[in-house]
Backbone bond lengths (Angstrom), bond angles and torsions (degrees), N, CA, C in turn:
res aa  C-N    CA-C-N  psi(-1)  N-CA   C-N-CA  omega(-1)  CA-C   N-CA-C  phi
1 X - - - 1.451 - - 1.537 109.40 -
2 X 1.196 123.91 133.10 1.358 141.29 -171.98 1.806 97.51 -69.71
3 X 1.199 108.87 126.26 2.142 102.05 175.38 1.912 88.55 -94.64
4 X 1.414 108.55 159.24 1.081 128.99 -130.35 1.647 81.14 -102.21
5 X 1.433 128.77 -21.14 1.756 100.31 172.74 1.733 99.04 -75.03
6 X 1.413 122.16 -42.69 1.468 91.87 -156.05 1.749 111.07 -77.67
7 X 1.405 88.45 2.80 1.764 90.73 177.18 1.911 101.95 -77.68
8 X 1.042 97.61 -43.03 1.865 117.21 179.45 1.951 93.49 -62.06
9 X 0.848 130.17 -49.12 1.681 133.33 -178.82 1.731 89.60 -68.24
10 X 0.833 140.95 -90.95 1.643 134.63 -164.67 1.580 113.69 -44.83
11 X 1.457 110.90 -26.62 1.728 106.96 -164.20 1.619 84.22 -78.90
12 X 1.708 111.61 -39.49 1.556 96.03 175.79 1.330 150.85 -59.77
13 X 1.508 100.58 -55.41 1.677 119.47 147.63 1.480 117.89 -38.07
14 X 1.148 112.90 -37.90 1.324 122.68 163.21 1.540 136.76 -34.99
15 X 1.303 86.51 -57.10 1.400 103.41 -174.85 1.614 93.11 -104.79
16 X 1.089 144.22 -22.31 1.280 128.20 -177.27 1.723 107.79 -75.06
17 X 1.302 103.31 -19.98 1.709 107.87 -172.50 1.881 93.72 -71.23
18 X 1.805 111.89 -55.06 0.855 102.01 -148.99 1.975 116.33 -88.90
19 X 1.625 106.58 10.14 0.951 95.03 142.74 1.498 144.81 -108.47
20 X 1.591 98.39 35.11 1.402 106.16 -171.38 2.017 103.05 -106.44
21 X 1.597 93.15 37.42 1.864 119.62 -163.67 1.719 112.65 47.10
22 X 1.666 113.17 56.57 1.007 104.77 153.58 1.359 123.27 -93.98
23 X 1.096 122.23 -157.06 1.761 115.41 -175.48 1.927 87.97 -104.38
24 X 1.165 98.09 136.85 1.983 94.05 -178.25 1.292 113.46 -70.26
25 X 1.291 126.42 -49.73 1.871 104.32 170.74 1.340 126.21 -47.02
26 X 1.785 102.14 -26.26 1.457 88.59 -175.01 2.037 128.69 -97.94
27 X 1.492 68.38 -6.31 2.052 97.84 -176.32 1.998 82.44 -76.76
28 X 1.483 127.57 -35.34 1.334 111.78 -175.37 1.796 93.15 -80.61
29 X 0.720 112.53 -66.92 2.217 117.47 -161.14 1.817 85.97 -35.62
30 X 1.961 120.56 -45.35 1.626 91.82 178.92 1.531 100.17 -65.54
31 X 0.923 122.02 -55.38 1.564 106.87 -140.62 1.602 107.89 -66.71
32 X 1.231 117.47 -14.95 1.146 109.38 164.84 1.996 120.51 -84.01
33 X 1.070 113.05 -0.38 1.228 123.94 -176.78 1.746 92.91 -88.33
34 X 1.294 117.67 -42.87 1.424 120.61 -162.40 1.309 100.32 -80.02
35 X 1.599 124.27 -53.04 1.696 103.46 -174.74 1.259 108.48 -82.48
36 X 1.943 141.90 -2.59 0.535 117.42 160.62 1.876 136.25 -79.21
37 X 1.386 91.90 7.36 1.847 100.90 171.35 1.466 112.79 -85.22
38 X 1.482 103.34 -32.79 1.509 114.29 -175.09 1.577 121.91 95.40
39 X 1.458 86.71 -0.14 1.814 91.02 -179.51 1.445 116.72 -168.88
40 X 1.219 113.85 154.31 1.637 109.15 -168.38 1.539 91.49 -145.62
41 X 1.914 96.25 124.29 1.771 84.47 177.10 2.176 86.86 -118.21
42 X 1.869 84.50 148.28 1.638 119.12 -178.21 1.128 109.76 -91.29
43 X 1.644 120.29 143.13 1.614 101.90 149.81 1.376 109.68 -87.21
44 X 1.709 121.80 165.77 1.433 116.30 -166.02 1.878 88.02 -122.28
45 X 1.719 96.55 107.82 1.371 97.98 -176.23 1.770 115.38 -83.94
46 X 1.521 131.52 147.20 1.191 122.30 166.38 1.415 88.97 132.73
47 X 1.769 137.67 -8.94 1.191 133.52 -154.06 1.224 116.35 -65.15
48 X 1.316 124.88 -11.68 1.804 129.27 176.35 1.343 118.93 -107.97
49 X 1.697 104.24 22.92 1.647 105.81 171.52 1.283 111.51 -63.46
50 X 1.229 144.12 -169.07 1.152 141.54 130.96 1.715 126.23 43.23
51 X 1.450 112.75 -116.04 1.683 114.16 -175.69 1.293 103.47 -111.91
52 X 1.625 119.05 -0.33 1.076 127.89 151.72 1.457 121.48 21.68
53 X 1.445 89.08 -89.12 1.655 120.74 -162.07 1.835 107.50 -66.67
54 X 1.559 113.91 -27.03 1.376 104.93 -179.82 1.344 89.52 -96.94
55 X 0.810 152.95 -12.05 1.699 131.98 154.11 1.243 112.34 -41.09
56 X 1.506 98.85 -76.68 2.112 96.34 174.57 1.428 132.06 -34.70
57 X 1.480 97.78 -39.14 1.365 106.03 157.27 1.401 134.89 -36.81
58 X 1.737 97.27 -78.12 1.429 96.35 159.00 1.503 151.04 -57.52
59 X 1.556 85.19 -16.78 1.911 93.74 -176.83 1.530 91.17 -77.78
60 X 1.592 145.59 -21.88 0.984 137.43 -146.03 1.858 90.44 -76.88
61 X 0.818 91.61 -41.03 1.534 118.96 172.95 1.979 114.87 -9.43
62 X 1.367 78.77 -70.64 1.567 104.42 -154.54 1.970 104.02 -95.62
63 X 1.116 105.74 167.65 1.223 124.93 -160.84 1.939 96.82 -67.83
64 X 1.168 120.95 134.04 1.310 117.41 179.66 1.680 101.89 -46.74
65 X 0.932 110.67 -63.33 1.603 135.20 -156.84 1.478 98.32 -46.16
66 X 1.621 126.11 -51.97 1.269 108.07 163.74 1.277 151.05 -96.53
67 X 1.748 91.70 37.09 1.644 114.21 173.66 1.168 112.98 -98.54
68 X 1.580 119.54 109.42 1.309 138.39 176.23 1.457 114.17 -87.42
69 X 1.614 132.86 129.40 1.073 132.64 -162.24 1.799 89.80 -147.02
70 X 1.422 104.81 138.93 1.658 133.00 -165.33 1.559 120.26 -121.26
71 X 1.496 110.68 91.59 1.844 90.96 -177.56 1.745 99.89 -83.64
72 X 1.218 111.58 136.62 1.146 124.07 161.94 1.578 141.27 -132.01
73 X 1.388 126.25 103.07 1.440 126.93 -136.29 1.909 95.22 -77.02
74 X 1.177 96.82 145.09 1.932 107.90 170.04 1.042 99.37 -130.74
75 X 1.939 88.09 99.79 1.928 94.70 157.14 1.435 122.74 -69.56
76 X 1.532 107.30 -25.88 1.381 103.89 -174.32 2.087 116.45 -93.70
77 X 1.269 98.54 28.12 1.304 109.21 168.78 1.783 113.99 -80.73
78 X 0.943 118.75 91.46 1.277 132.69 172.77 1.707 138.37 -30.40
79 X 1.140 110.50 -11.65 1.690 139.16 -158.84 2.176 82.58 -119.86
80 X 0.932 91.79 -66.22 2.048 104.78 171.87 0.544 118.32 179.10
81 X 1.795 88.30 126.59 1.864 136.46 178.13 1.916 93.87 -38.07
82 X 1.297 122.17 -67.39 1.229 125.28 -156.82 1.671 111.08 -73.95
83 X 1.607 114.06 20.56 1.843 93.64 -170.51 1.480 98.55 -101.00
84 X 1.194 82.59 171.31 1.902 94.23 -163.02 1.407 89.67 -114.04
85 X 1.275 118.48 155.50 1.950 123.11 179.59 1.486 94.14 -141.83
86 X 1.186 101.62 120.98 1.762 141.66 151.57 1.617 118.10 -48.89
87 X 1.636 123.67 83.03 0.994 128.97 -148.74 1.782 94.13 -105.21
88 X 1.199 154.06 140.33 0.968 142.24 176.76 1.691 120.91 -148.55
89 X 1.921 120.66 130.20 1.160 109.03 141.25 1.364 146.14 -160.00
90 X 1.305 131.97 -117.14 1.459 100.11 171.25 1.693 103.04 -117.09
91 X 1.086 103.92 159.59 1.745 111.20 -176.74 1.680 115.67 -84.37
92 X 1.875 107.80 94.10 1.218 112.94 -162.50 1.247 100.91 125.59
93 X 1.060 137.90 -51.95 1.604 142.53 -166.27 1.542 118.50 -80.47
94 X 1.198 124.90 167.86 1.369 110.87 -157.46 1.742 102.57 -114.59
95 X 1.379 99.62 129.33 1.854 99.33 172.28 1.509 93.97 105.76
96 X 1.184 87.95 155.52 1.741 116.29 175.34 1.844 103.75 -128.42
97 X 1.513 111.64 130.10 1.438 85.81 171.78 1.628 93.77 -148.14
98 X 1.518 111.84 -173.41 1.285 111.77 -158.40 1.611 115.84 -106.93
99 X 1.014 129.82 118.75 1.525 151.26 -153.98 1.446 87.27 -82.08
100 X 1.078 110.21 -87.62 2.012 126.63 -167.41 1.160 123.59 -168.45
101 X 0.824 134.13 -137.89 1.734 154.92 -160.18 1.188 103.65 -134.53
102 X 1.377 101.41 147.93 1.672 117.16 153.52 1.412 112.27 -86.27
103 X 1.164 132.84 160.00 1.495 150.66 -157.02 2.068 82.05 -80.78
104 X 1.384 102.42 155.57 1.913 97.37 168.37 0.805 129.52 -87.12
105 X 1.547 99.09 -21.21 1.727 116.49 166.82 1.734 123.86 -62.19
106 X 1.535 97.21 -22.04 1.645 104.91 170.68 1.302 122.26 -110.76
107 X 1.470 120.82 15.78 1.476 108.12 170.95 1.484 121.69 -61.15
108 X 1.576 105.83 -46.50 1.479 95.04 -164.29 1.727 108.70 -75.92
109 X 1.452 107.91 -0.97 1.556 99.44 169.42 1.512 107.70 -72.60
110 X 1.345 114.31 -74.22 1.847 123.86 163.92 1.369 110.90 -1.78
111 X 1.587 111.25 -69.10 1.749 100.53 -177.36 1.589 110.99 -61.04
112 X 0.953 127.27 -4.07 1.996 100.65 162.62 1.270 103.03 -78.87
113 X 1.182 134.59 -11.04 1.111 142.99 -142.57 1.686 111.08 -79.49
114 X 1.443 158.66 114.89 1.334 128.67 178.75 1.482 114.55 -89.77
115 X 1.522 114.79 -37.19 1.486 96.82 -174.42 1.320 102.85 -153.74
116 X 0.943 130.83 148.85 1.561 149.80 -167.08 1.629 114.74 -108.12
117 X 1.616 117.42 149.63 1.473 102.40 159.96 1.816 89.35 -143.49
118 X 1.259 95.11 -172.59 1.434 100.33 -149.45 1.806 97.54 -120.18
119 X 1.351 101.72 137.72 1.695 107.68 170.55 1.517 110.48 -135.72
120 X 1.377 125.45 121.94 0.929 147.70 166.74 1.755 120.27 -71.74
121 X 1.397 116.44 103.04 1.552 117.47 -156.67 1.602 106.93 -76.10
122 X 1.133 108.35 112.46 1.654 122.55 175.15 1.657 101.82 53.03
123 X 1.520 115.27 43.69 1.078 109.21 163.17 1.670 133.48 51.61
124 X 1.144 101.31 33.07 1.451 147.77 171.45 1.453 138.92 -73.90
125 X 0.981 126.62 156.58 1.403 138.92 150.87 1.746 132.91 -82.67
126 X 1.506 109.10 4.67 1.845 122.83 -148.66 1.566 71.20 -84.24
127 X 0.965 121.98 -76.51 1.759 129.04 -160.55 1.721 107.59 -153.05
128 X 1.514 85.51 -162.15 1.490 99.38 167.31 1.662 110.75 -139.12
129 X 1.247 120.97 172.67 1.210 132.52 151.33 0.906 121.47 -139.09
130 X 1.584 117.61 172.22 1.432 123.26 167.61 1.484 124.14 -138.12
131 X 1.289 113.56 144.18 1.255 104.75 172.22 1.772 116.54 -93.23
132 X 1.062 115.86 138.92 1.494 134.06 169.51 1.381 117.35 -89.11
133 X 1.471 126.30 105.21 1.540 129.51 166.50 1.229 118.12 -95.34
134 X 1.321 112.88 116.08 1.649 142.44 147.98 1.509 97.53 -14.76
Protein backbone atom coordinates (compact mmCIF):
# COMPACT_ATOMS: atom_id res chain seq x y z
CA UNK A 1 0.00 0.00 0.00
CA UNK A 2 1.31 3.36 -1.11
CA UNK A 3 1.60 5.82 2.54
CA UNK A 4 -0.09 8.93 1.66
CA UNK A 5 3.07 11.53 1.55
CA UNK A 6 4.78 9.74 -1.25
CA UNK A 7 1.41 9.34 -2.91
CA UNK A 8 0.94 13.37 -2.03
CA UNK A 9 4.86 13.83 -3.58
CA UNK A 10 3.88 12.10 -7.07
CA UNK A 11 0.19 13.63 -7.35
CA UNK A 12 2.47 16.82 -7.09
CA UNK A 13 5.36 16.29 -9.33
CA UNK A 14 2.75 15.10 -11.26
CA UNK A 15 0.96 17.74 -12.01
CA UNK A 16 3.79 20.18 -11.84
CA UNK A 17 5.54 18.17 -14.79
CA UNK A 18 2.37 18.16 -16.65
CA UNK A 19 1.77 21.64 -16.65
CA UNK A 20 5.06 22.50 -17.76
CA UNK A 21 3.22 20.94 -21.50
CA UNK A 22 4.03 17.50 -20.83
CA UNK A 23 1.62 14.82 -21.90
CA UNK A 24 -0.16 13.93 -18.22
CA UNK A 25 0.24 10.15 -18.10
CA UNK A 26 3.56 10.60 -18.85
CA UNK A 27 4.53 13.81 -16.58
CA UNK A 28 2.75 11.08 -13.84
CA UNK A 29 4.88 7.48 -14.95
CA UNK A 30 8.09 10.34 -14.40
CA UNK A 31 7.15 11.58 -11.35
CA UNK A 32 6.46 8.51 -10.02
CA UNK A 33 9.73 7.02 -11.31
CA UNK A 34 11.54 10.04 -9.54
CA UNK A 35 10.14 9.82 -5.95
CA UNK A 36 10.12 6.43 -6.31
CA UNK A 37 14.21 6.32 -6.51
CA UNK A 38 14.35 8.82 -3.77
CA UNK A 39 16.63 11.10 -5.50
CA UNK A 40 17.29 13.09 -8.54
CA UNK A 41 20.79 14.38 -9.28
CA UNK A 42 20.97 18.08 -11.58
CA UNK A 43 23.61 19.64 -13.36
CA UNK A 44 24.03 23.20 -11.77
CA UNK A 45 24.36 25.39 -14.93
CA UNK A 46 26.17 29.02 -14.80
CA UNK A 47 29.38 27.39 -12.97
CA UNK A 48 32.07 29.64 -14.83
CA UNK A 49 30.37 32.94 -14.04
CA UNK A 50 32.30 34.97 -12.04
CA UNK A 51 34.40 33.30 -8.83
CA UNK A 52 32.47 30.50 -9.64
CA UNK A 53 35.18 28.27 -10.56
CA UNK A 54 37.41 28.88 -7.28
CA UNK A 55 34.57 27.87 -5.25
CA UNK A 56 34.52 24.43 -6.95
CA UNK A 57 37.82 24.42 -6.29
CA UNK A 58 37.59 24.76 -2.86
CA UNK A 59 34.54 22.72 -2.14
CA UNK A 60 36.58 19.97 -3.93
CA UNK A 61 38.48 20.38 -0.93
CA UNK A 62 36.39 19.40 1.89
CA UNK A 63 34.61 16.36 3.02
CA UNK A 64 31.31 15.76 0.93
CA UNK A 65 29.33 15.37 4.09
CA UNK A 66 29.94 18.92 5.09
CA UNK A 67 28.85 20.45 1.89
CA UNK A 68 25.58 22.04 2.29
CA UNK A 69 23.80 23.04 -0.92
CA UNK A 70 20.29 25.35 -0.97
CA UNK A 71 17.74 25.52 -3.92
CA UNK A 72 16.18 28.72 -3.71
CA UNK A 73 13.60 30.02 -6.32
CA UNK A 74 13.95 34.02 -7.62
CA UNK A 75 10.83 35.28 -8.78
CA UNK A 76 12.20 38.54 -8.96
CA UNK A 77 15.11 37.49 -11.24
CA UNK A 78 14.44 39.29 -14.35
CA UNK A 79 16.07 37.06 -17.28
CA UNK A 80 13.41 34.15 -15.29
CA UNK A 81 10.68 34.62 -12.96
CA UNK A 82 10.84 30.67 -12.55
CA UNK A 83 14.87 29.96 -12.00
CA UNK A 84 15.89 28.37 -9.03
CA UNK A 85 19.70 29.31 -7.64
CA UNK A 86 22.00 26.76 -6.06
CA UNK A 87 23.11 28.44 -2.88
CA UNK A 88 25.94 26.55 -1.14
CA UNK A 89 28.27 25.97 2.03
CA UNK A 90 30.33 24.34 4.31
CA UNK A 91 29.04 23.22 7.82
CA UNK A 92 31.10 25.48 10.29
CA UNK A 93 32.50 27.81 7.74
CA UNK A 94 31.48 31.19 7.17
CA UNK A 95 29.07 32.51 4.19
CA UNK A 96 26.71 31.01 1.90
CA UNK A 97 27.33 31.80 -1.73
CA UNK A 98 25.87 31.11 -5.08
CA UNK A 99 26.95 28.06 -7.24
CA UNK A 100 24.31 28.46 -10.30
CA UNK A 101 21.11 27.60 -11.58
CA UNK A 102 19.09 24.77 -12.09
CA UNK A 103 18.53 23.77 -15.75
CA UNK A 104 14.55 25.42 -16.69
CA UNK A 105 13.65 22.35 -17.74
CA UNK A 106 14.05 21.15 -14.00
CA UNK A 107 12.59 23.69 -11.88
CA UNK A 108 9.25 22.49 -11.50
CA UNK A 109 10.77 19.03 -10.60
CA UNK A 110 13.24 20.78 -7.75
CA UNK A 111 10.24 22.42 -6.00
CA UNK A 112 8.92 19.01 -4.57
CA UNK A 113 12.12 18.80 -3.72
CA UNK A 114 13.14 19.70 0.24
CA UNK A 115 16.79 19.69 0.44
CA UNK A 116 19.71 19.20 -1.64
CA UNK A 117 23.49 18.41 -1.04
CA UNK A 118 26.14 19.05 -3.29
CA UNK A 119 28.77 16.76 -5.34
CA UNK A 120 31.55 18.02 -7.02
CA UNK A 121 32.39 15.64 -10.24
CA UNK A 122 35.89 14.06 -9.90
CA UNK A 123 36.90 16.91 -7.98
CA UNK A 124 37.00 19.37 -10.63
CA UNK A 125 36.30 22.44 -12.24
CA UNK A 126 33.73 20.76 -15.33
CA UNK A 127 30.60 21.70 -13.14
CA UNK A 128 28.63 20.70 -10.35
CA UNK A 129 25.66 18.70 -9.48
CA UNK A 130 23.30 17.92 -7.13
CA UNK A 131 21.43 15.44 -5.80
CA UNK A 132 17.71 16.08 -4.74
CA UNK A 133 16.07 13.84 -1.88
CA UNK A 134 12.49 12.84 -1.90
Amino acid sequence: MINREIKSKVMSLGNRLATKGNDRSIAFVRAWAIVKAGSLELAVKGTSYGTRQEALRRLAGYNPADVRAFIVPEPDNPADPAAVTVMVGVQGGRGIYRLGYLPREQTAIAAVFKAASLRVLDGNIRGARIALRA
